[in-house]
C-alpha positions as CSV (number, residue, x, y, z in Angstrom):
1,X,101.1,96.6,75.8
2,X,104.3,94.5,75.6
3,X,103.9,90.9,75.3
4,X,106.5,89.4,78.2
5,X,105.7,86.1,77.5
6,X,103.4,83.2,74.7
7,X,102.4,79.4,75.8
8,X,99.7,77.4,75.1
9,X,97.7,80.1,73.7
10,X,98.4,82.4,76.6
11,X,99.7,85.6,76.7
12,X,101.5,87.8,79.1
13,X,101.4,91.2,78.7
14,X,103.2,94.3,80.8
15,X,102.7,98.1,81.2
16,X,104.9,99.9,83.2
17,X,103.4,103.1,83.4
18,X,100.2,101.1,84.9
19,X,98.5,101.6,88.0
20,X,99.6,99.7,91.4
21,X,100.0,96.8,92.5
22,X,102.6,95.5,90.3
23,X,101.0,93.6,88.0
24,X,101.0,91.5,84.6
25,X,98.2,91.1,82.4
26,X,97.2,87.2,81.0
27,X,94.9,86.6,77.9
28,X,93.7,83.2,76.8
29,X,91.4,84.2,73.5
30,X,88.5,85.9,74.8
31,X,89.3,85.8,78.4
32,X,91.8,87.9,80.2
33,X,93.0,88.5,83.9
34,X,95.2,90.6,85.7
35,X,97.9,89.3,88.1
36,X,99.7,90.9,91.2
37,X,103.5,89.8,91.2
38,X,103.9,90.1,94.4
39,X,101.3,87.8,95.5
40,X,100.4,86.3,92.2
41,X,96.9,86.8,93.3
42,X,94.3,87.3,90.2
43,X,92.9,90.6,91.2
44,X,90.3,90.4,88.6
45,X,89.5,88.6,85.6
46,X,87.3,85.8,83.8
47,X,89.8,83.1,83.2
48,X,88.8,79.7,83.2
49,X,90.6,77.8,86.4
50,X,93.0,75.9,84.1
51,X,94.5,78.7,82.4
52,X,94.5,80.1,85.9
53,X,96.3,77.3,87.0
54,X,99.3,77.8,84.2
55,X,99.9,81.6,84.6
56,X,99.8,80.4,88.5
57,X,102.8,77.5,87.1
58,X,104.7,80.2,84.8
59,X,104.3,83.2,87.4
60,X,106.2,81.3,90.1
61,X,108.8,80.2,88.0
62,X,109.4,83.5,86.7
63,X,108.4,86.2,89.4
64,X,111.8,87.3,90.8
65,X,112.3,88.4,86.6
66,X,109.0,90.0,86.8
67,X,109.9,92.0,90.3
68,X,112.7,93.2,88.4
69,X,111.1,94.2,85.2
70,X,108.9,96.3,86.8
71,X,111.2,97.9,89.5
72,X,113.8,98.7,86.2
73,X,111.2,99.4,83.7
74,X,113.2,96.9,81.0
75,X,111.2,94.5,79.4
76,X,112.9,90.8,79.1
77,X,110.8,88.4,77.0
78,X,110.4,85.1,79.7
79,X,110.2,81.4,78.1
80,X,106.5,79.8,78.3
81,X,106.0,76.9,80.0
82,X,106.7,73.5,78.5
């Protein structure tokens, strides 16, 4: 799966040819969640609340892009959060 995105030990990953809702896919070492872009709701996942509450930070500064890439198709890597 492409990575979209790295930041403090988080990564953002993106299928396109994945199942709906429009989605991205976080992993913080042995946990993981997945993300709907349009409401940047975790639809399922065992994240622990503060890595929750970064991809939540990064998502809404980013989720017009990530509308886009899935709508296109094209893959744009996305700066992490500072």
């Amino acid at each position: 799966m492409p990575v979209v995105s790295r930041f403090y030990g988080i990564i953002i990953k993106m299928y396109f040819n994945d199942h709906l809702p429009p989605h991205f896919h976080a992993i913080y070492g042995e946990y993981n969640g997945l993300f709907d872009i349009n409401t940047l709701n975790m639809l399922e996942g065992d994240l622990p609340k503060r890595a929750q509450k970064l991809i939540l930070e990064w998502a809404n500064l980013h989720q017009q892009e990530l509308i886009k890439m899935w709508k296109t198709q094209q893959l744009k890597k996305l700066e992490g959060l500072e």
